[in-house]
N, C-alpha and C positions, 0 to 999 in steps of 0.2 A: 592433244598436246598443246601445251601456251607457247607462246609465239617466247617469253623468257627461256623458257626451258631449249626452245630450240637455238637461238643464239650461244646457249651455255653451250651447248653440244658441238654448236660449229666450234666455239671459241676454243675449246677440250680437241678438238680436231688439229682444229691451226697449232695451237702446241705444242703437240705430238709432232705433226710435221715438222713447225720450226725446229724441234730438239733434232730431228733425224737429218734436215736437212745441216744444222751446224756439227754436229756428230760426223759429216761425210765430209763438207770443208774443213775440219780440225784434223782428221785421220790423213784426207788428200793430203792436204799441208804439210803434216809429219811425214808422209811415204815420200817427200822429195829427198828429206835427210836420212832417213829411217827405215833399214832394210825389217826392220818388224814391223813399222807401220805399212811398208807399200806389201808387207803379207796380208798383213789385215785390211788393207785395204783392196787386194785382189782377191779374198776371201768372200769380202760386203758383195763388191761387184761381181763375182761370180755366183753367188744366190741369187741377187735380186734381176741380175741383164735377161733370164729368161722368160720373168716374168712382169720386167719392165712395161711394156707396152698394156697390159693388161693392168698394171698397176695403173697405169698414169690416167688409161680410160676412166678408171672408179673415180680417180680424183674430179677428173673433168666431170663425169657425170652427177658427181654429190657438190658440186660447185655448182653447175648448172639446178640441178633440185633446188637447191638453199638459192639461190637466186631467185625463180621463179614463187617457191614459199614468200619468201620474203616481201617483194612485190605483188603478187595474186592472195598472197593469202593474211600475210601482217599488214599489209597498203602500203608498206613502204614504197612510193616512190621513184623510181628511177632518175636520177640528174642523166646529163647528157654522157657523162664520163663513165657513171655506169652504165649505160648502152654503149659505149665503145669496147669497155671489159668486157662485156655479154658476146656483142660482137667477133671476139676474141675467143673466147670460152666456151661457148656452144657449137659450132662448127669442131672442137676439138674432141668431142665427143662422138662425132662417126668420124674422124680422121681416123681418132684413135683405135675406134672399136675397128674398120677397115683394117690397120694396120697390123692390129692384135689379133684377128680372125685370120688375116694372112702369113705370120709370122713373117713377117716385113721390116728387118732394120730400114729400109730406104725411107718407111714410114716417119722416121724422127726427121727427116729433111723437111717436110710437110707439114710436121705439127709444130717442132722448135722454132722457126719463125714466130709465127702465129700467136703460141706462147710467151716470145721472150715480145712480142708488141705489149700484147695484155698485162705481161708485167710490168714495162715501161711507162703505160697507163694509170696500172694501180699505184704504181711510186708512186708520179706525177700526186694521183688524186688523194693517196696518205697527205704526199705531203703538204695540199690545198686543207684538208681538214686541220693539222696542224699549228699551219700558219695562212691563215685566209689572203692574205696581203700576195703573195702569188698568181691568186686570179688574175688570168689577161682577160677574163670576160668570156671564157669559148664557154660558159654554162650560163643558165635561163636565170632571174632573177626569181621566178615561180615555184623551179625548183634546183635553188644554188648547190654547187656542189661541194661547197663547204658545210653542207647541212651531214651534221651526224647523227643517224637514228639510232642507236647503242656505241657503248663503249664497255664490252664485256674486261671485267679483268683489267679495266684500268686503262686499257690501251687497243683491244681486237675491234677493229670496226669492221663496214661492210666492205672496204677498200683493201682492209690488213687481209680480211678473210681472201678476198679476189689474190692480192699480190703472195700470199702463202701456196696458195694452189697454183697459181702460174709457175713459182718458185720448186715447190714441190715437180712438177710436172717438166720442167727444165732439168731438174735434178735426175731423176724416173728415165730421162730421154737419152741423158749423157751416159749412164751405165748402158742401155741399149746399145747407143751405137757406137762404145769402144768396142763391144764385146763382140765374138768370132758370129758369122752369119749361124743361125738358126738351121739344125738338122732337118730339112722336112719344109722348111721356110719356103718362099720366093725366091728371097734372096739367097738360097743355097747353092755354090756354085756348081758341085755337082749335077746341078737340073735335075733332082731327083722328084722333084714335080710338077705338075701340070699348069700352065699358066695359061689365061686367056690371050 
């Protein structure tokens, strides 16, 4: 597979997401005024909160892949900003997958943090790509972290891709942990199982 075609793929990825993530801030929005939208929006949130945590792992996990592709396998590069995202992003892949093995709302305690740095990071680094003139200096002159190695679609870079998934994954985590603890979970108050 050409290192194009996988870009195109993440970049088909991040869109899907972004639509789903603005689809859930447009609905939330309307459920404040809107006894049909907060049906439909307790509807969204009750499909997906059981399978939140499991969800959020894929994400983290197909972020971490496309990461390391992208670096080991296209040479892209890493600037310093992205090893902070990375930083960020690969540790959320056995948080996640722990948290999702154990049916653990406590889990989103653990991983939202973590998440909402990384995404704080990717802004930051969108919007160093952007507008260069931002730079304090905290990236290498060898390899700036203004340096954009695609721009699928006009606009998805390696930074847009990182702050979709964080974004995604912060979204993933909020229906988790509005939603009632998990029959069978840890977190079940019942104590209906077994913990170490």
């Amino acid at each position: 597979m050409s290192v194009a075609t996988v870009q195109l793929f993440y970049a088909l990825l991040a869109i899907v997401a972004m639509g789903f993530i603005g689809m859930v801030v447009l609905v939330r929005a309307a459920a404040a005024v809107s006894d049909g939208a907060r049906d439909a929006y307790d509807s969204i949130a009750d499909a997906i909160a059981p399978h939140a945590l499991s969800a959020a792992w894929f994400v983290a996990f197909l972020a971490t892949a496309g990461s390391l592709y992208f670096s080991e396998v296209a040479g892209f590069e890493p600037c310093r900003l992205c090893w902070y995202q990375r930083i960020a992003m690969y540790p959320l892949v056995v948080l996640l997958a722990v948290a999702a093995a154990r049916r653990e709302r406590v889990g989103v305690v653990y991983a939202a943090p973590v998440a909402a740095i990384g995404a704080a990071i990717s802004a930051y680094h969108v919007a160093l790509e952007w507008v260069p003139a931002l730079d304090t200096g905290a990236c290498s002159a060898t390899v700036p972290c203004t340096l954009v190695w695609f721009r699928e679609l006009g606009f998805i870079s390696l930074p847009v891709l990182a702050l979709t998934a964080f974004a995604l994954i912060l979204t993933l985590l909020t229906f988790r942990w509005t939603a009632s603890p998990e029959p069978g979970g840890t977190d079940d108050p019942s104590g209906s199982t077994i913990t170490p």
